[in-house]
C-alpha positions in Angstrom: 20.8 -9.8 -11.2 23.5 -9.1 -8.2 24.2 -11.4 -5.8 23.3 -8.3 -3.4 19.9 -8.1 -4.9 19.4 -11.4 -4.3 20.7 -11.8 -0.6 19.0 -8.4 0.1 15.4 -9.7 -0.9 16.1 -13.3 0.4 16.7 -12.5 3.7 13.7 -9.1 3.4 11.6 -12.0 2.7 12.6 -14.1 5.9 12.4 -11.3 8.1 9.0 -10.1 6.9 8.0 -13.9 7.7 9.1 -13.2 11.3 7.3 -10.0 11.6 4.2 -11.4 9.9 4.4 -14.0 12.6 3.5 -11.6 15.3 1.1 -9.4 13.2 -0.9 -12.3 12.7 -2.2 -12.2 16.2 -3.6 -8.9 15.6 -4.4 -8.3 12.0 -4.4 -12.0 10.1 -5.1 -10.2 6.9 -2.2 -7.5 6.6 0.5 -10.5 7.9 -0.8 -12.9 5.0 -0.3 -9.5 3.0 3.4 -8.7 3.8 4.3 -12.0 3.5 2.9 -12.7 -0.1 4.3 -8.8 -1.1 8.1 -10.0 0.3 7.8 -13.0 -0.9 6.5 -11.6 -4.6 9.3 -9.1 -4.4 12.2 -11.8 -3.7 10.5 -14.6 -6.7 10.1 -12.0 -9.1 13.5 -10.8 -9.1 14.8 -14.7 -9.6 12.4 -15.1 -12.4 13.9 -12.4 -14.3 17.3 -13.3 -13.8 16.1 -16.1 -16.2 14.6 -13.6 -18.5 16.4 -11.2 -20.8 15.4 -7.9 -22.5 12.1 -6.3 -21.6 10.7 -9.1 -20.2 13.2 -8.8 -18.0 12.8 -4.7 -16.9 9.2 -6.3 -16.4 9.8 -9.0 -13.9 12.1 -6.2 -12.0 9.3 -3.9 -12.2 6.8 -6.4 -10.8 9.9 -7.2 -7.9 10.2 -3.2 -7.4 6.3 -2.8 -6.7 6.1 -5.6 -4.6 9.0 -4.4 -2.3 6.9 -0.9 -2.4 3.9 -3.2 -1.3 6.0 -4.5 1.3 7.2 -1.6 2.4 3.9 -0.2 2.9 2.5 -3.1 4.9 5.4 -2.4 6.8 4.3 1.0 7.5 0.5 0.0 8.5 2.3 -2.7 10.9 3.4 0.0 13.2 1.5 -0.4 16.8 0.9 -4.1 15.7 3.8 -5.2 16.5 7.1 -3.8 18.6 9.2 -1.2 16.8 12.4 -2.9 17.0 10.9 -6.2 14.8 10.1 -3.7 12.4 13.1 -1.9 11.8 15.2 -4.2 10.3 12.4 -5.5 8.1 12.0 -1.7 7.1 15.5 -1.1 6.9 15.9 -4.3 4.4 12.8 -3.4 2.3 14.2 0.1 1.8 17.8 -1.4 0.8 15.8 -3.7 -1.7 13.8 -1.4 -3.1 16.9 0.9 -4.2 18.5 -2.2 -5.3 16.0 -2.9 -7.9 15.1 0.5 -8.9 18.5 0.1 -10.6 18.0 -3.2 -11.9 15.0 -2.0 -13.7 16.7 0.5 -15.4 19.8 -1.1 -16.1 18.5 -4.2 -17.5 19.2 -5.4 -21.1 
């Protein structure tokens, strides 16, 4: 795993928490949502930094879905909350997701 990866997601994560934060006062259930997706996306892609082999691709593969889950949370968020709190949480789920669509098909 990258350091990049791992900064990328980290801080996806953080910001999602933010934008969750103001969500919440509108739709309780898609904030909970995006932040168990972004947070999902960021643990998975530590725990298979442990791994090795296909086990793994598969922990990346579980990070990479996550990150699309994220992403698409992201999306239903728009007219929840303002547009410029969820740009850079967009902006970092779509770095992450490119980011691990790599990893998953570079790992041993």
């Amino acid at each position: 795993m990258g350091f990049e990866a791992r900064s990328v997601l980290a801080e996806m994560a953080r910001t999602c928490r933010e934008v969750a934060d103001g969500i919440a006062r509108r739709d309780r259930g898609l904030a909970d949502q995006l932040r168990r997706a972004a947070t999902s996306g960021f643990l998975n892609l530590v725990e298979g930094a442990g791994r090795s082999g296909a086990d793994r691709r598969r922990c990346y593969t579980i990070a990479y879905g996550s990150v699309l889950e994220t992403q698409a949370a992201l999306e239903l968020a728009s007219g929840l909350a303002p547009e410029r709190d969820l740009l850079p949480a967009r902006e970092l789920a779509d770095r992450a997701g490119a980011l691990l669509w790599r990893l998953r098909g570079s790992s041993p």
